[in-house]
C-alpha positions as CSV (number, residue, x, y, z in Angstrom):
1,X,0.0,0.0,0.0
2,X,2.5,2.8,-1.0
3,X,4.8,2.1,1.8
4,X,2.7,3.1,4.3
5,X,3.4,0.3,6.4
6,X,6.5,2.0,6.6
7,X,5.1,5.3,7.9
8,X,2.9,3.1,10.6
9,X,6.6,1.6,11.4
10,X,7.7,5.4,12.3
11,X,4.7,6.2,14.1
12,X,4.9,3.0,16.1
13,X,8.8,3.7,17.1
14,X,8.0,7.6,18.6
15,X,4.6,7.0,19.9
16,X,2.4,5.3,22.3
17,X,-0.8,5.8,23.7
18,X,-3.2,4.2,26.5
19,X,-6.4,2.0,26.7
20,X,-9.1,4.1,27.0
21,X,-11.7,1.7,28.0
22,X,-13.5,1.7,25.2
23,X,-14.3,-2.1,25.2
24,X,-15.2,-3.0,28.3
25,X,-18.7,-2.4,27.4
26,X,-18.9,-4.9,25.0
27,X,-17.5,-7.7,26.9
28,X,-20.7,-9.2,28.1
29,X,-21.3,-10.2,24.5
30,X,-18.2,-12.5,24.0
31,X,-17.3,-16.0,25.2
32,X,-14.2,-16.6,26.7
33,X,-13.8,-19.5,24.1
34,X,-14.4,-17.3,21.4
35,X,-11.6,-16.7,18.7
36,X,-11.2,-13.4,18.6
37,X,-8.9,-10.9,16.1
38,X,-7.9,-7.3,16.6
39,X,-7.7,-5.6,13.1
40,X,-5.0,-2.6,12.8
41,X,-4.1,-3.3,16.4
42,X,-1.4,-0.9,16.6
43,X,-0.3,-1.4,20.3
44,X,-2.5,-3.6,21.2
45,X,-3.8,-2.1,24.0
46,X,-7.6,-4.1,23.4
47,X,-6.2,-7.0,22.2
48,X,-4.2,-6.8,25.5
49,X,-7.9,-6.1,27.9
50,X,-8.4,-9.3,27.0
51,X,-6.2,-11.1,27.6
52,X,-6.1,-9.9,31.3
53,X,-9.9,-10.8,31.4
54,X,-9.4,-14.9,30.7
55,X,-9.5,-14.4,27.3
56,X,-7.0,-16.7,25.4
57,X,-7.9,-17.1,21.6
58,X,-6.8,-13.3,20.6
59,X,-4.4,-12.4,18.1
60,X,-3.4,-8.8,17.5
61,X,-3.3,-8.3,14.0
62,X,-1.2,-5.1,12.2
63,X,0.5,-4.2,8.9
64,X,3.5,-2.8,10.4
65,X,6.1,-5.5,11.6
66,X,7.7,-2.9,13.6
67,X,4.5,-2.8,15.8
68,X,4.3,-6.6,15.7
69,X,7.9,-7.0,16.7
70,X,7.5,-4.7,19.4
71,X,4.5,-6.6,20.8
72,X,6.3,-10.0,20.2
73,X,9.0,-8.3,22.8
74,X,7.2,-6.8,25.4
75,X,3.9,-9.5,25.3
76,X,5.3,-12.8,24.5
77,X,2.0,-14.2,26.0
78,X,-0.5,-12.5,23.0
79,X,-0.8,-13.9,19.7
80,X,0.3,-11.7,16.7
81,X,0.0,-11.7,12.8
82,X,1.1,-9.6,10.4
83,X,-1.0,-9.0,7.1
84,X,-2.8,-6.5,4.8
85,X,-6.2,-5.8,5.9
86,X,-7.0,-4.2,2.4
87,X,-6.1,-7.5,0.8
88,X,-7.8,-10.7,1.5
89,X,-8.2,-11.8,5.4
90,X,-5.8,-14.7,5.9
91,X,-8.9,-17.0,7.8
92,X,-11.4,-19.4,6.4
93,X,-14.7,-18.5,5.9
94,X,-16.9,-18.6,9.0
95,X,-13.8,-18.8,11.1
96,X,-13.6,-15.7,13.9
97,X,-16.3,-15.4,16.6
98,X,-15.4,-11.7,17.1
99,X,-13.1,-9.2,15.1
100,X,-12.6,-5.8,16.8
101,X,-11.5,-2.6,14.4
102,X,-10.2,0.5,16.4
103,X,-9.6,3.5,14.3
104,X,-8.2,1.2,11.4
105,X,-11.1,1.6,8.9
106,X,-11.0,4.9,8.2
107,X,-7.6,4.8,6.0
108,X,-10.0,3.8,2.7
109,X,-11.9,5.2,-0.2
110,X,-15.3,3.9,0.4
111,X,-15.1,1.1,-2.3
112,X,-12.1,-0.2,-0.5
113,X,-13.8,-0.2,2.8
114,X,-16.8,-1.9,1.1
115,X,-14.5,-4.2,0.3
116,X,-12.8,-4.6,3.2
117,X,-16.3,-5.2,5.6
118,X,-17.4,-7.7,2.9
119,X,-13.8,-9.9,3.9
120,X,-14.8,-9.1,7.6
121,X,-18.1,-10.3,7.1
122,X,-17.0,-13.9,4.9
123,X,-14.5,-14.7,8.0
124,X,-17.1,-14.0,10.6
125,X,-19.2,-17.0,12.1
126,X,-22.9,-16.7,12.1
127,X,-23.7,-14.4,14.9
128,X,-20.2,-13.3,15.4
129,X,-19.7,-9.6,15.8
130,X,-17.7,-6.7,14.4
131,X,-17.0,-4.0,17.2
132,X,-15.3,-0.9,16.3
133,X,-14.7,2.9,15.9
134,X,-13.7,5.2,13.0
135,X,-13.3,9.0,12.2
136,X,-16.7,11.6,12.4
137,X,-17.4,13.5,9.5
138,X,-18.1,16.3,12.6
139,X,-14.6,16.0,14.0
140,X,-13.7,19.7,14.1
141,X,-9.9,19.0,14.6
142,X,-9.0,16.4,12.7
143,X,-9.8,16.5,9.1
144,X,-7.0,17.6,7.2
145,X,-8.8,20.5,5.4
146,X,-5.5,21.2,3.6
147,X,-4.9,17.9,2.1
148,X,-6.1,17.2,-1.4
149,X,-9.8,16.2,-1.5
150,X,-10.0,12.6,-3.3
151,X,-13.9,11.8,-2.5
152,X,-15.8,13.3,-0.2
153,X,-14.9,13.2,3.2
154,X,-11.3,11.3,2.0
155,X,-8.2,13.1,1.9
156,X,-4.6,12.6,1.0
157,X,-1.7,14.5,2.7
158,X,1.1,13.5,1.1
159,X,1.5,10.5,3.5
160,X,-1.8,8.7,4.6
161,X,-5.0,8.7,3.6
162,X,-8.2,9.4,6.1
163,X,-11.4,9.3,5.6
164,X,-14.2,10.5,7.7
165,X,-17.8,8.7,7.8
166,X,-21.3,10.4,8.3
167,X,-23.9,8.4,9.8
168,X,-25.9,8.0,6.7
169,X,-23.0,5.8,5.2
170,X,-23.2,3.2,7.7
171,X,-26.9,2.2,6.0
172,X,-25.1,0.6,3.1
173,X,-21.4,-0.2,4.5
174,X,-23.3,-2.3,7.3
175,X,-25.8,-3.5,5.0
176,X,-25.4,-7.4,5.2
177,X,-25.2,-6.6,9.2
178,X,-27.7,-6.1,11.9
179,X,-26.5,-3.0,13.5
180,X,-27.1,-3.4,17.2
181,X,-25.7,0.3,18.2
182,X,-23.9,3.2,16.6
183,X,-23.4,6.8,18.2
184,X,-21.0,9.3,17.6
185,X,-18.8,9.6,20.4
186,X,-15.5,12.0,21.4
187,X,-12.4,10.7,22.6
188,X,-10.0,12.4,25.0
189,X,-6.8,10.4,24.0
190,X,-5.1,13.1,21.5
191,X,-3.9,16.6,22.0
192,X,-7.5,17.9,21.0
193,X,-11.1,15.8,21.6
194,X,-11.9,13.4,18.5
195,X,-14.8,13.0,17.3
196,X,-15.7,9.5,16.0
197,X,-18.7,6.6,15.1
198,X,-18.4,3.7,17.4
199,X,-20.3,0.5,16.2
200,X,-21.5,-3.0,17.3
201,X,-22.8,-5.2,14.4
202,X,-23.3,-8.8,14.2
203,X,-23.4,-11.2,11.4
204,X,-26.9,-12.0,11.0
């Protein structure tokens, strides 16, 4: 992807962040038997959550080996795999219980992420549930109003693409979905509040 696993390597060497408890909420729904996958997992930091809660079938999933090799350092207990998630899912169809997608969705024109939830959706088990969070077409601090304009709401700055979703996307994107809850949210974690969509769909 235009060596921007490589830019995810740099931002992965100078900075770090904390869970911000985002998926606690959500635990009710899962088994601890299920087999679970964290797309985009960055540091981890869900992936990780569960692991402390008894669950043992997770694997933190990222583009960036730099990430993965720092994870395979400092958490030699949590499962890792490196891959593409705008390329084919390496799992079997009807495979994962429960894939979790923190702020990695929104990188996408929205054919790609159609794409990308239709993968998401052929791996998922009947019943099994995708739980995320991507960028607000309302985020007042984020959108990169000087980068170049590719489709709405989907910008290019040079080095990495964002997009930004309004909730009347979500219609079609999570259309082979039952859409149990999706509300626009802020988040405290950056320099300035973020605006974002969290989600909780299940394969019907």
């Amino acid at each position: 992807m235009n060596n921007l696993d490589k830019y995810w390597d740099k931002i992965h060497l100078k900075y770090t962040s904390t869970y911000d408890n985002w998926f606690n909420k959500y635990i009710h729904l899962l088994n601890k038997s299920d087999k679970i996958i964290e797309l985009g997992c960055g540091r981890a930091y869900t992936s990780l959550y569960l692991l402390n809660n008894g669950f043992s079938d997770v694997t933190a999933c990222d583009f960036s080996t730099e990430v993965i090799n720092i994870l395979n350092t400092e958490h030699k207990e949590l499962n890792t795999s490196v891959f593409d998630i705008s390329e084919k899912l390496p799992f079997k169809d009807d495979e994962i219980n429960v894939i979790i997608a923190d702020l990695c969705l929104h990188y996408f024109d929205s054919k790609k992420t159609k794409e990308i939830l239709n993968e998401i959706y052929r791996v998922l088990k009947s019943g099994g549930y995708l739980i995320g969070r991507v960028n607000s077409a309302n985020d007042k601090y984020h959108i990169p109003l000087s980068a170049k304009v590719l489709e709405k709401n989907f910008y290019y700055d040079g080095e990495i693409y964002k997009k930004f979703f309004e909730e009347k996307e979500f219609k079609e994107l999570f259309e082979n979905f039952k859409i149990l809850s999706l509300e626009e949210k802020h988040m405290d974690r950056y320099e300035k509040p973020k605006t974002l969509w969290e989600f909780c769909i299940k394969k019907q």
